[in-house]
MARMAR-473974 format. One record per residue (C-alpha): residue number from 0; residue in one letter; x, y, z. Coordinates in steps of 0.25 Angstrom, whole numbers, plus 2048, in hexadecimal, padded with zeros to 3 digits. Each point is the difference from the previous one (the first is absolute). Layout:
% residues N
site n=NUM, res=a, x=X, y=Y, z=Z
...
END
This chain:
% residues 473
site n=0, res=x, x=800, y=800, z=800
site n=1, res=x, x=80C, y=80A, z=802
site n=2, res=x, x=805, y=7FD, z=7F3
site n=3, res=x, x=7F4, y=802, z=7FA
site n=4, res=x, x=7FD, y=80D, z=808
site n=5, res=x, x=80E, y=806, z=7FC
site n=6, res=x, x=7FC, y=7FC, z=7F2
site n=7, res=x, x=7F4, y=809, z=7FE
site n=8, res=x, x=807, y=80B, z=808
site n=9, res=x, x=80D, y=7FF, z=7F5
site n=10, res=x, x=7F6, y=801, z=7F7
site n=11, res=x, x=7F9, y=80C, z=805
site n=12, res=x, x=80B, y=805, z=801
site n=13, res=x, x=807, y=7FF, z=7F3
site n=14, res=x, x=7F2, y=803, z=7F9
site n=15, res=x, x=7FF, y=80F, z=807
site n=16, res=x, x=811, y=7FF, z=7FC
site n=17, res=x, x=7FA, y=7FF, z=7F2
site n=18, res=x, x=7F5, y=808, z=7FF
site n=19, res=x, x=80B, y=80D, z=803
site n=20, res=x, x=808, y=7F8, z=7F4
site n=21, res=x, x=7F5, y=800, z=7F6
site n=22, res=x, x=7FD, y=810, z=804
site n=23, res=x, x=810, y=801, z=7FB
site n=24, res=x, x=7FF, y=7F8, z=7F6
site n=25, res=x, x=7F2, y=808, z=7FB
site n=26, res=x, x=806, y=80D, z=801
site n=27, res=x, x=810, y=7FA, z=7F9
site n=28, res=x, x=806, y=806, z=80C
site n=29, res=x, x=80C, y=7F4, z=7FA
site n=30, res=x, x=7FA, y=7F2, z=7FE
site n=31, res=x, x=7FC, y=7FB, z=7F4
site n=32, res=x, x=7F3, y=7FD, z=7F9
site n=33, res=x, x=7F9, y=7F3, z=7FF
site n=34, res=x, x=804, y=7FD, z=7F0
site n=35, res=x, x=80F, y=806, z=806
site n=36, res=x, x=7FF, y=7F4, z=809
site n=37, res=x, x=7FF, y=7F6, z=7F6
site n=38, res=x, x=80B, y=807, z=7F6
site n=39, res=x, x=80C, y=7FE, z=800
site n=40, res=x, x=809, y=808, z=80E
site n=41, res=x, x=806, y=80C, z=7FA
site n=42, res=x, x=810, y=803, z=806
site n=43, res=x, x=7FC, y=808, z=80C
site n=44, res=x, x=7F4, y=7F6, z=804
site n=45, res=x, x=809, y=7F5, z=802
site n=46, res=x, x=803, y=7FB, z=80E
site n=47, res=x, x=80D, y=7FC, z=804
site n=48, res=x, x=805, y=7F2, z=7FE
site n=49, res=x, x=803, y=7FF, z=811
site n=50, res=x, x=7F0, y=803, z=802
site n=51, res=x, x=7FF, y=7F1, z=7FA
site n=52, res=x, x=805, y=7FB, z=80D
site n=53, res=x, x=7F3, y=7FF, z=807
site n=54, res=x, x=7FA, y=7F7, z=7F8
site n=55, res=x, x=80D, y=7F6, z=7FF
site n=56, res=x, x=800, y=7FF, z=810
site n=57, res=x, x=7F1, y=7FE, z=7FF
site n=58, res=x, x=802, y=7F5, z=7F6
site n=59, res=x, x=80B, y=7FA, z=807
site n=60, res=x, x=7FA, y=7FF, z=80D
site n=61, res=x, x=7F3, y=7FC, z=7FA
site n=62, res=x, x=809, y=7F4, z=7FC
site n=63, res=x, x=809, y=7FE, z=80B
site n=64, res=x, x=7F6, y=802, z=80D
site n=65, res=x, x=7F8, y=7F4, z=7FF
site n=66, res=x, x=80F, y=7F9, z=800
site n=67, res=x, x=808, y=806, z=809
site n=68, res=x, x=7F9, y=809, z=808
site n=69, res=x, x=7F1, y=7FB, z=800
site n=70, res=x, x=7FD, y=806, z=80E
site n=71, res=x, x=805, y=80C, z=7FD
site n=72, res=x, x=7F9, y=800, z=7F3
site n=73, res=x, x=7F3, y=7F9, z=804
site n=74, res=x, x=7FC, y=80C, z=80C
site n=75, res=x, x=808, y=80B, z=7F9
site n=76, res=x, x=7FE, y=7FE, z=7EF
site n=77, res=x, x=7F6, y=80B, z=7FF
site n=78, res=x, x=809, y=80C, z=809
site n=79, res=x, x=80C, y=7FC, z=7F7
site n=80, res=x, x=7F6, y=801, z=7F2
site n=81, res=x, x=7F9, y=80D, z=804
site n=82, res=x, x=80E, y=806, z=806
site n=83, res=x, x=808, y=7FD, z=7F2
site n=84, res=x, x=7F3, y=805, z=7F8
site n=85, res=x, x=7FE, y=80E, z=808
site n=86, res=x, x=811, y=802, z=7FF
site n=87, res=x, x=7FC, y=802, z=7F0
site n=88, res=x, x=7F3, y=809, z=803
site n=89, res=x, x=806, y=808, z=807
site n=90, res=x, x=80D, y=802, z=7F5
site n=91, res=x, x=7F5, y=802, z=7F6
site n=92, res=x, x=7F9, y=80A, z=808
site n=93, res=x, x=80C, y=809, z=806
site n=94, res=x, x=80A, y=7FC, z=7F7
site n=95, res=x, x=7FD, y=7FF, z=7F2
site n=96, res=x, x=7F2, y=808, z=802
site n=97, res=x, x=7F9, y=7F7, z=7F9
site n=98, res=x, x=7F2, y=7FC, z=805
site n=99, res=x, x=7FA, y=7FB, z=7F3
site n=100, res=x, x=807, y=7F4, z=801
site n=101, res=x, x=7FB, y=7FE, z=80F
site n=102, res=x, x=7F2, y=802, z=7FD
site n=103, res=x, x=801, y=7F6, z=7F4
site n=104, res=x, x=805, y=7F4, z=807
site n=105, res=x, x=7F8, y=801, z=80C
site n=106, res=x, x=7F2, y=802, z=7F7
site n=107, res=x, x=807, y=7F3, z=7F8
site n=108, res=x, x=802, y=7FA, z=80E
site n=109, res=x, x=7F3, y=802, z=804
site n=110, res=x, x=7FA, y=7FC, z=7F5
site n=111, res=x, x=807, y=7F1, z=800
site n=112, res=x, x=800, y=7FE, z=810
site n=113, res=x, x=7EF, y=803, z=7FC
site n=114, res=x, x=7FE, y=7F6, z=7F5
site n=115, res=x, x=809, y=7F4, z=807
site n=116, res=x, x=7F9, y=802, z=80E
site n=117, res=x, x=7F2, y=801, z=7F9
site n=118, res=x, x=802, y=7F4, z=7F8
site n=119, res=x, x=808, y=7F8, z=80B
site n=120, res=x, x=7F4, y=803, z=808
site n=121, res=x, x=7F5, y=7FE, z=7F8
site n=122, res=x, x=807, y=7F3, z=7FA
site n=123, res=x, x=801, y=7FC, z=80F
site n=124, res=x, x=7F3, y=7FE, z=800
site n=125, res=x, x=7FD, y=7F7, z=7F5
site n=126, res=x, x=802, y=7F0, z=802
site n=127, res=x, x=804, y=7F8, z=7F4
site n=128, res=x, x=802, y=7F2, z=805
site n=129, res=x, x=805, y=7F5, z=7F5
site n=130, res=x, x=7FC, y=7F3, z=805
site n=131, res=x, x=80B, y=7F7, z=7F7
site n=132, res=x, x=80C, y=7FA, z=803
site n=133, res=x, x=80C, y=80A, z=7FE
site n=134, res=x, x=807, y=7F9, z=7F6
site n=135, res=x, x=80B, y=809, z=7F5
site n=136, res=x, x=7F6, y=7FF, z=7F5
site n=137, res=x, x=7F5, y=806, z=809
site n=138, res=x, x=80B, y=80C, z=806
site n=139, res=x, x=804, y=802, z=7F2
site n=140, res=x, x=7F2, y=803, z=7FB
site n=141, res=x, x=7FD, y=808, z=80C
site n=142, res=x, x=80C, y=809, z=7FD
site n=143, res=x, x=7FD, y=802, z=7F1
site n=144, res=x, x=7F1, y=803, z=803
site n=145, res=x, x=807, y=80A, z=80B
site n=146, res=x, x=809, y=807, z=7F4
site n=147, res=x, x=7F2, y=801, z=7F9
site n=148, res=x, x=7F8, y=807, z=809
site n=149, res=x, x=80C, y=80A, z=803
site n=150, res=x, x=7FB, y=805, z=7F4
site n=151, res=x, x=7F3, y=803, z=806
site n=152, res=x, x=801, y=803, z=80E
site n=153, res=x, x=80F, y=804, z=7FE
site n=154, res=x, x=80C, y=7FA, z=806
site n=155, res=x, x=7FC, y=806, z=80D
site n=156, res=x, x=7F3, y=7FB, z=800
site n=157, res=x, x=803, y=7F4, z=7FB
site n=158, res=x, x=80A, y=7FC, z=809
site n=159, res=x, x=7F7, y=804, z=80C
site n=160, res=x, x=7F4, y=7F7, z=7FC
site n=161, res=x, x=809, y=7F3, z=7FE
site n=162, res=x, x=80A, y=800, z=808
site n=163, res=x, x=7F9, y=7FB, z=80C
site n=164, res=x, x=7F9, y=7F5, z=7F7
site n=165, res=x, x=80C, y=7FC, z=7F9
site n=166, res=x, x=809, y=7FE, z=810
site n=167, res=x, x=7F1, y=7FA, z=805
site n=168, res=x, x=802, y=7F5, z=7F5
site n=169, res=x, x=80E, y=7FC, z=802
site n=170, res=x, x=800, y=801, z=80F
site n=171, res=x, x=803, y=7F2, z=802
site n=172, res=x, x=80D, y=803, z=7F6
site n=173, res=x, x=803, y=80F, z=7FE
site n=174, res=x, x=80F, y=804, z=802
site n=175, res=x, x=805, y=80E, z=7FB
site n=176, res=x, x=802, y=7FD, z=7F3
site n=177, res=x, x=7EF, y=800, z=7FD
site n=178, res=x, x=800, y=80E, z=806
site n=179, res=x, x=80D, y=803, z=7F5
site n=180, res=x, x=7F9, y=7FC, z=7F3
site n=181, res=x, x=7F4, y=805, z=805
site n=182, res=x, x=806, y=80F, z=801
site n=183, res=x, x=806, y=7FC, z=7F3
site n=184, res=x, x=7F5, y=7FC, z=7F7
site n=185, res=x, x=7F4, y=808, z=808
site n=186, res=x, x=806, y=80C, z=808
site n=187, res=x, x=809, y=804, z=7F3
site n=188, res=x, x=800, y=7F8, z=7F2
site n=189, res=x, x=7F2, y=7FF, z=7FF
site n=190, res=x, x=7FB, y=80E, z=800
site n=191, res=x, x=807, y=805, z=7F0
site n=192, res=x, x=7F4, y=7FE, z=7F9
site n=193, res=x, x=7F6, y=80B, z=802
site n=194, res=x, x=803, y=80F, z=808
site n=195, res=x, x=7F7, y=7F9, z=80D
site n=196, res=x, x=80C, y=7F6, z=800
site n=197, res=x, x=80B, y=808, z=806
site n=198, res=x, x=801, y=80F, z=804
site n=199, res=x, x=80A, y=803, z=7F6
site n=200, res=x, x=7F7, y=7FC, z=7F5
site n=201, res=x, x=7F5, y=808, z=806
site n=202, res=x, x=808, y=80D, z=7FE
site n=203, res=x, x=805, y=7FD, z=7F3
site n=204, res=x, x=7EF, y=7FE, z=7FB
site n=205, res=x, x=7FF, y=80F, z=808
site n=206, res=x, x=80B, y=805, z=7F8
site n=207, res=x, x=7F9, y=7FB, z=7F3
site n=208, res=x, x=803, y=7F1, z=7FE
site n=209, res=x, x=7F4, y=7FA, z=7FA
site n=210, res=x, x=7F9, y=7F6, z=808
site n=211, res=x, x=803, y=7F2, z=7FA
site n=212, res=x, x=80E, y=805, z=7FB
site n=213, res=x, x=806, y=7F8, z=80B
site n=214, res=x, x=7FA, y=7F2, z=7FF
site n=215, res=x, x=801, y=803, z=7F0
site n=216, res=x, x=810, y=801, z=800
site n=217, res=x, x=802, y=7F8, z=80E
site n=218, res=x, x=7F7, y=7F5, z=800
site n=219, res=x, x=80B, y=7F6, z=7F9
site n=220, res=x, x=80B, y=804, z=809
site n=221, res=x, x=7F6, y=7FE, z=80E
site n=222, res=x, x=7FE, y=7F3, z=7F9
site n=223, res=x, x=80E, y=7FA, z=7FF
site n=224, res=x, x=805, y=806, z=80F
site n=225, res=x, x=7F4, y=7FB, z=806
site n=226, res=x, x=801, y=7F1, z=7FB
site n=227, res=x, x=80F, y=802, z=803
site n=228, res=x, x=7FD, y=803, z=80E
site n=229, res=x, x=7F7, y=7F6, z=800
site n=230, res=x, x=807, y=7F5, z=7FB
site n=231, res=x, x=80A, y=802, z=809
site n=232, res=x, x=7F7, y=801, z=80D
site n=233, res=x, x=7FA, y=7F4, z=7FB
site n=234, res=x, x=80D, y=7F8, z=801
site n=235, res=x, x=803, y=806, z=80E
site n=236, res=x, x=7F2, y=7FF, z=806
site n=237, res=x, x=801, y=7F0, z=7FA
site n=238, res=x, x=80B, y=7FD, z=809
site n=239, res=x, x=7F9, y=804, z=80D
site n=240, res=x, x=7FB, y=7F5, z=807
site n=241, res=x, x=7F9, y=804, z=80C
site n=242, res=x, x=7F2, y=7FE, z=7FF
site n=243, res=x, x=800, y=7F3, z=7F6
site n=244, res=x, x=7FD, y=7F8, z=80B
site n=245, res=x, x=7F3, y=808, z=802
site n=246, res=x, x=7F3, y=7F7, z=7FD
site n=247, res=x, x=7F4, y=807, z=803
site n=248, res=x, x=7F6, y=801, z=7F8
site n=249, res=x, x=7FE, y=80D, z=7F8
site n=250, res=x, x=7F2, y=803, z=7F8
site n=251, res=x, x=809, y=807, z=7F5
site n=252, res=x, x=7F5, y=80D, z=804
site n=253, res=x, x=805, y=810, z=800
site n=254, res=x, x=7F8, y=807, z=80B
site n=255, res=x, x=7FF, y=80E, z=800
site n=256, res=x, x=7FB, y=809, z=80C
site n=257, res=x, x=7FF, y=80E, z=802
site n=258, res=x, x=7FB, y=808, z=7F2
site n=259, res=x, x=7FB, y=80D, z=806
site n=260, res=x, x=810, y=801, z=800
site n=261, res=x, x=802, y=7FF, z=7F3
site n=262, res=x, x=7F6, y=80C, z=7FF
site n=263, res=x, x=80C, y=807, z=808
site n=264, res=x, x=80A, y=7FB, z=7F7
site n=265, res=x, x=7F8, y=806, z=7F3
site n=266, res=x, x=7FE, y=80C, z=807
site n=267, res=x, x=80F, y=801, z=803
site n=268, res=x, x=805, y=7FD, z=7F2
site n=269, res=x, x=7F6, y=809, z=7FB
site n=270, res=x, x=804, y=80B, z=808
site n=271, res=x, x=80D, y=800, z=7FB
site n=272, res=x, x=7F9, y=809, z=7F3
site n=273, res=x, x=7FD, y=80B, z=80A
site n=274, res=x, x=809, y=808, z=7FF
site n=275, res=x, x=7FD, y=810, z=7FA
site n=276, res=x, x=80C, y=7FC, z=7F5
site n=277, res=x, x=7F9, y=7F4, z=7FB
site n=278, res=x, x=7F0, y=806, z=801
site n=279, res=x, x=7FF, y=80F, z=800
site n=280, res=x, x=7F4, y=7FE, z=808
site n=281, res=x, x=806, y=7FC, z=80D
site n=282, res=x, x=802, y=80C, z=80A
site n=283, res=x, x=80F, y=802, z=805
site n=284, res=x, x=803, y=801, z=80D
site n=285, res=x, x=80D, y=809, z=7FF
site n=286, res=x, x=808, y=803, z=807
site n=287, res=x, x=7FE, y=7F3, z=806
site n=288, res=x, x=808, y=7F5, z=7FD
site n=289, res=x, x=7F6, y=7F7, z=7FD
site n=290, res=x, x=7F4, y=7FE, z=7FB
site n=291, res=x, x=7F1, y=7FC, z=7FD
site n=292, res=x, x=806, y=7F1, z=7FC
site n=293, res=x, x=808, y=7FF, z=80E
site n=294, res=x, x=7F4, y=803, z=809
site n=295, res=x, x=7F7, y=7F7, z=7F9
site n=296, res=x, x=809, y=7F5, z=801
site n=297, res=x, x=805, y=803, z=80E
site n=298, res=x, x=7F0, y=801, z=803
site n=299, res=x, x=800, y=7F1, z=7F9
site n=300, res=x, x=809, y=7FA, z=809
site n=301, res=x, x=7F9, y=803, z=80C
site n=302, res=x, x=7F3, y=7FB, z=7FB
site n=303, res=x, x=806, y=7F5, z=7FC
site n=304, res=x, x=806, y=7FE, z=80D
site n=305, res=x, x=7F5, y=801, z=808
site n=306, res=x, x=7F6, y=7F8, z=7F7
site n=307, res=x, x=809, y=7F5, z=7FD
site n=308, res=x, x=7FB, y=7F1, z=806
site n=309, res=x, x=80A, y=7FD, z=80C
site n=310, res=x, x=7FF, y=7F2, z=7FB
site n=311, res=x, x=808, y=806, z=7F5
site n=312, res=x, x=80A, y=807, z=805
site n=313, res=x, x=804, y=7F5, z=80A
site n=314, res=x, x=802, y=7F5, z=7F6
site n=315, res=x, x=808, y=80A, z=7F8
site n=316, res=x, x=807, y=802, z=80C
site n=317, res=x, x=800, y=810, z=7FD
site n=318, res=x, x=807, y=80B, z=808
site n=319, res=x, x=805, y=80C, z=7FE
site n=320, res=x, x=80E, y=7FF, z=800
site n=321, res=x, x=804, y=7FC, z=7F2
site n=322, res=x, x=7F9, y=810, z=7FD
site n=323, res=x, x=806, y=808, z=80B
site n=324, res=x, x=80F, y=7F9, z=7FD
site n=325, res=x, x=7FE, y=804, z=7F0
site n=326, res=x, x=7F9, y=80D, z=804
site n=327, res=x, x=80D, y=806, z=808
site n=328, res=x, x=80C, y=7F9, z=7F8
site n=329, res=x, x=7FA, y=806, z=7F3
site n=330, res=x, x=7FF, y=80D, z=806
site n=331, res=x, x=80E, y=800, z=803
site n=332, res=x, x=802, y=7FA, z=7F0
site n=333, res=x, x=7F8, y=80C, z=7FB
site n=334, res=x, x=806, y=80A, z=805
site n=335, res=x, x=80E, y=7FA, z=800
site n=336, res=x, x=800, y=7FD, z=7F2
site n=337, res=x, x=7FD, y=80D, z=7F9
site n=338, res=x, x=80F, y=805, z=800
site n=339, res=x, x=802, y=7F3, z=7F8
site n=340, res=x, x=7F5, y=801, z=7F6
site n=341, res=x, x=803, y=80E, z=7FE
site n=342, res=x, x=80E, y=7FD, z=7FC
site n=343, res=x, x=7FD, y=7F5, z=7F6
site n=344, res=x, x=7F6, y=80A, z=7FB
site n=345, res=x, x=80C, y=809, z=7FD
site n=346, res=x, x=808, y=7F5, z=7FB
site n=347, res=x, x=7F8, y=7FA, z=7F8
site n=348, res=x, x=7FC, y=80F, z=7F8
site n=349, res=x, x=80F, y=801, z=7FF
site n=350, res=x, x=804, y=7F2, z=7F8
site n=351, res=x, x=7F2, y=7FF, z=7FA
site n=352, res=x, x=805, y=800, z=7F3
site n=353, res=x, x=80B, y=7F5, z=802
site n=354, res=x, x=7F7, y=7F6, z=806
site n=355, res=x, x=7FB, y=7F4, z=7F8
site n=356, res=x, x=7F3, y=7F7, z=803
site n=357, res=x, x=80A, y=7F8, z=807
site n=358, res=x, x=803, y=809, z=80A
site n=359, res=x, x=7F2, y=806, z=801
site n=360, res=x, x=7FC, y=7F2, z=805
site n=361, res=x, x=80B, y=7FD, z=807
site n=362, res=x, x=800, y=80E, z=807
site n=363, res=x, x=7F3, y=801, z=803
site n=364, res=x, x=7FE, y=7F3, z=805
site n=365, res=x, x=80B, y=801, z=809
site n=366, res=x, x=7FD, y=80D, z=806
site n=367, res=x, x=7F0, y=7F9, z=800
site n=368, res=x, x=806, y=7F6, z=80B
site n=369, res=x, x=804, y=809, z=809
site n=370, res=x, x=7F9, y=80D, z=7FE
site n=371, res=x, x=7F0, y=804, z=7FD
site n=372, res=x, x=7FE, y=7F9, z=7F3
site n=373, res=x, x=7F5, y=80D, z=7FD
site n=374, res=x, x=80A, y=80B, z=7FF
site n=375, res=x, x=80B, y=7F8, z=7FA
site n=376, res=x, x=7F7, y=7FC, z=7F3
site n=377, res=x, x=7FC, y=810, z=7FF
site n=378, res=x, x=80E, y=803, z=802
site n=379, res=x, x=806, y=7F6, z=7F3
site n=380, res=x, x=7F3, y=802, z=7F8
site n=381, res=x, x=803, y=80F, z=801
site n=382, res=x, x=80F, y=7FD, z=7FD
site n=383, res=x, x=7FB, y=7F6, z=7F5
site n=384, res=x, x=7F8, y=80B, z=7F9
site n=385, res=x, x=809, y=80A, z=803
site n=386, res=x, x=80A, y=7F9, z=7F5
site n=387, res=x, x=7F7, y=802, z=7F4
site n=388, res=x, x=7FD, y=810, z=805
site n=389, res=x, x=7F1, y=7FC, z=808
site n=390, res=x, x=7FA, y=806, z=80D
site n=391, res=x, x=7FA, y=7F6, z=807
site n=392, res=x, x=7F6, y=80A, z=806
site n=393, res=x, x=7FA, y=7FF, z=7F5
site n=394, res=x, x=7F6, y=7F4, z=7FB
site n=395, res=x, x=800, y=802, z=7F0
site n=396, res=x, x=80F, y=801, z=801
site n=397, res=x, x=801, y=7F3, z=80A
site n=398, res=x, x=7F5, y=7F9, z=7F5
site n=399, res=x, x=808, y=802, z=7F7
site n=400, res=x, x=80E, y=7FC, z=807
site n=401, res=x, x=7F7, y=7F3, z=803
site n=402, res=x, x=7FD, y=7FD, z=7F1
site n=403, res=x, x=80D, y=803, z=7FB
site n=404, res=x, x=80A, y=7FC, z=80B
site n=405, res=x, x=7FA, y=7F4, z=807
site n=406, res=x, x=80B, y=7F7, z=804
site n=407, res=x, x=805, y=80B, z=807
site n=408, res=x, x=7F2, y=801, z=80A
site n=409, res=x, x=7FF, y=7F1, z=800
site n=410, res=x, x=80D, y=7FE, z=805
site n=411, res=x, x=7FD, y=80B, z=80C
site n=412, res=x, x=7F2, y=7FA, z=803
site n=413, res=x, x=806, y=7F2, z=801
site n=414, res=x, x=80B, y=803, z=806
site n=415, res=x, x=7FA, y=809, z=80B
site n=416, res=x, x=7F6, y=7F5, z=803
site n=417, res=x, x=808, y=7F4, z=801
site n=418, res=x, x=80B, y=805, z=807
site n=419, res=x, x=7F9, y=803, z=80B
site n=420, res=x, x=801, y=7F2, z=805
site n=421, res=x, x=80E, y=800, z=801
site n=422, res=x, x=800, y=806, z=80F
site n=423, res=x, x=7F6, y=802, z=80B
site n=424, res=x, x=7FE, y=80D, z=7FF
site n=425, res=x, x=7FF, y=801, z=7F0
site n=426, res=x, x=7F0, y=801, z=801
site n=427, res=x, x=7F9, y=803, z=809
site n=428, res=x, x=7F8, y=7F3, z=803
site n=429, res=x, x=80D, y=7F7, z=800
site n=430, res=x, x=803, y=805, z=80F
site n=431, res=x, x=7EF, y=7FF, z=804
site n=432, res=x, x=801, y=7F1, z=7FB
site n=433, res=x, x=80E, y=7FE, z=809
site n=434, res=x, x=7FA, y=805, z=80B
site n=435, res=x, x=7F2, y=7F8, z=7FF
site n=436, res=x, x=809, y=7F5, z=7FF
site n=437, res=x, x=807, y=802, z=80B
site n=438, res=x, x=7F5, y=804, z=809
site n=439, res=x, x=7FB, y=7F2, z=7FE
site n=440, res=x, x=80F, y=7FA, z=805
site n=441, res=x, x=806, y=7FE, z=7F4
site n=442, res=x, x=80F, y=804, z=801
site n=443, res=x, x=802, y=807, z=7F2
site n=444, res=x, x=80E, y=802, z=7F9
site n=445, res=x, x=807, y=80D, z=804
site n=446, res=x, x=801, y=80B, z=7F8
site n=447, res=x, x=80F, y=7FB, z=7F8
site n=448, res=x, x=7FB, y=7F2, z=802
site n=449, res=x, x=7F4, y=805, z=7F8
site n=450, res=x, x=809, y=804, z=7F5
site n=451, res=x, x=80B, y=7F6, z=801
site n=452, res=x, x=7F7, y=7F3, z=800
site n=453, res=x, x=7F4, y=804, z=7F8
site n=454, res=x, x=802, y=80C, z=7F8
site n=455, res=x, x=80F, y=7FF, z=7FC
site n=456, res=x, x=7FD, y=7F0, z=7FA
site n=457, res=x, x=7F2, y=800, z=7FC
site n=458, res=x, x=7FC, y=80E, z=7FD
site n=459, res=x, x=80E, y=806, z=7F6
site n=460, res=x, x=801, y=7F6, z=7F9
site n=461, res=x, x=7F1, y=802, z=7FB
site n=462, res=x, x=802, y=80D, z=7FF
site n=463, res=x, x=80C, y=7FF, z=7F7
site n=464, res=x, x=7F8, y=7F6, z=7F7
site n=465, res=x, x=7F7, y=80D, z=7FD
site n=466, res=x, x=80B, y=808, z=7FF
site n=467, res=x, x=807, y=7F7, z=7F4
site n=468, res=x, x=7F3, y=7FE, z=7FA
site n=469, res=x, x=7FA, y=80D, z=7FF
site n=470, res=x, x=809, y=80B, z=805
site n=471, res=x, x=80E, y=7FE, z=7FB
site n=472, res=x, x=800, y=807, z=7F5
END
């Protein structure tokens, strides 16, 4: 209850902190404009290379505290995550005098710590109990029906609503590795198909991407990394032999429970659209930094909460915890990592006329698995368009970018989207699902055993495949 209470008051806090930021960045008393923020940082924007710093130590502790120092970690992660995150706030705000950055990332940050609470409580809610024999075949099936629906309810929502299901059905046999190929086929490789699938996409259709542009030019490549990942979870969930022994009986029957919360979850996905730069009918609440969109859903996860069966909630063993751990690490990741963002920003205007689809894959994937996936596509579509003399800000001009350029777009969508699996924190639901899976006892990989067992052999070498076939040239 403290740490929930010293949430609200932070962001309280940081809200009245932002509102004086919008007034500046209203009136250009020194901050940039919105369309600024997705440009490329002009020279004296650029923050120095030590401001990076925060969010390295933040990394490193986030992968060496559950090791070394888990008590430590354990009572103190969300101290050390606000701490490291206010030391750049405060350098933006005194310092560099540059507010619209601030008031950027914590509407962003609202926005996501909205949309996964919402959904994580709503999907709480919803019973989906399979009534078969966990077997590889029946896993693997689950998964790919999971990287479907990522497409529909998003990689988030997606992963909220199947995760319980998909650890209820292999209790008698799951080991990390189920939770692994989950984040990596629903959390993450799924959601390239349509803009709902991941928030990258969704910006990219705002900035004037057609809708179905994405499943037209990526429906192939989803196809050949999925079955890959599939394949090869196949073979690994094959050699697990707990649970074979089980002979009970099973009806073979899929029970569902808990609809009105689907209701919820439609509610949330559609609120996503309501936003004053999407529908020109919906009021602004400036200089608040947030909106109609996170108010309804905020009022959703109440509701949900207080009319959701108990019954439910106990079998799915839900808490609160999984939230409030990913609630106060990400604020810390936010604000940590906009020094880092605006420097590849910077570089990526500057050698934007020396890089290859090659190196837009391999750049912003790589920056994707570490760092918000959303501003790294806008800041490499920009660099993209850049190239051939296009403002981004524009949606004939990206149209056009998107009819004649489209490998350079496809290469950035699929790489933002898939590398995202490569770490815990590449997207947002990968840390949500750890921490569900935790909460239920389940000792998960740390962070560089994450990489090191999983990522490193299963995901790169997919990922090169891609690469060879579509990108190197």
């Amino acid at each position: 209850m403290k740490k929930i209470l010293f949430f609200a008051l932070l962001i309280i806090f940081l809200s009245s902190f932002a509102e004086k930021g919008v007034y500046a960045f209203q009136n250009g008393e020194g901050v940039q404009t919105e369309n600024q923020l997705s440009e490329n940082a002009s020279l004296t924007s650029v923050p120095p290379v030590f401001m990076v710093g925060p969010f390295v130590l933040l990394l490193a502790m986030i992968a060496t505290g559950p090791l070394f120092y888990a008590r430590f970690w354990g009572k103190h992660y969300y101290k050390v995550a606000i701490a490291l995150g206010l030391v750049v706030v405060f350098y933006y705000w005194f310092v560099m005098k540059d507010t619209g950055h601030l008031v950027h990332t914590l509407g962003e940050y609202i926005s996501f710590i909205m949309l996964l609470g919402s959904l994580f409580v709503a999907s709480g809610g919803i019973l989906i109990r399979v009534d078969r024999k966990a077997t590889p075949l029946v896993n693997a099936a689950m998964l790919l029906v999971g990287a479907v629906l990522a497409n529909v309810f998003g990689t988030t929502g997606a992963s909220m609503l199947l995760i319980r299901p998909f650890m209820n059905l292999n209790k008698k046999r799951l080991k990390p590795y189920h939770i692994i190929f989950f984040i990596f086929v629903v959390s993450n490789v799924g959601g390239v198909l349509t803009p709902i699938g991941d928030p990258p996409l969704f910006l990219g259709f705002l900035l004037g991407v057609p809708f179905f542009w994405f499943f037209a030019h990526s429906w192939f490549i989803w196809l050949i990394a999925v079955a890959i990942i599939l394949a090869v979870f196949f073979f690994v969930d094959r050699n697990n032999k707990e649970g074979e022994s089980d002979d009970a009986e099973y009806s073979g029957k899929i029970e569902f429970k808990g609809f009105k919360n689907l209701v919820y979850l439609a509610i949330i996905l559609g609120s996503v659209l309501l936003d004053p730069n999407v529908m020109s009918w919906v009021p602004s609440l400036s200089p608040l930094p947030f909106g109609i969109r996170e108010i309804l859903m905020a009022v959703i996860m109440v509701v949900a909460y207080k009319t959701a069966d108990s019954k439910i909630l106990e079998y799915n063993e839900f808490t609160f915890d999984p939230i409030k751990e990913v609630a106060f690490l990400f604020i810390g990741i936010f604000a940590t990592m906009i020094p880092a963002l605006q420097l590849v920003a910077y570089q990526a205007g500057v050698m934007k006329d020396s890089l290859t689809t090659g190196i837009f894959y391999w750049a912003s994937g790589g920056l994707s698995s570490i760092l918000d996936n959303a501003p790294t596509f806008v800041t490499f579509l920009s660099g993209a368009m850049g190239r051939t003399g296009l403002d981004m800000n524009s949606k004939i001009q990206v149209q056009q970018f998107v009819a004649s350029s489209p490998v350079y777009l496809q290469s950035i969508s699929v790489a933002c989207v898939f590398f995202g699996a490569n770490t815990y924190i590449g997207n947002g639901p990968n840390f949500m699902v750890k921490s569900i899976a935790e909460s239920s006892g389940l000792k998960m990989p740390s962070f560089f055993g994450y990489i090191v067992k999983y990522s490193l052999p299963v995901l790169i070498p997919v990922f090169f495949f891609i690469w060879f076939v579509f990108f190197r040239g």
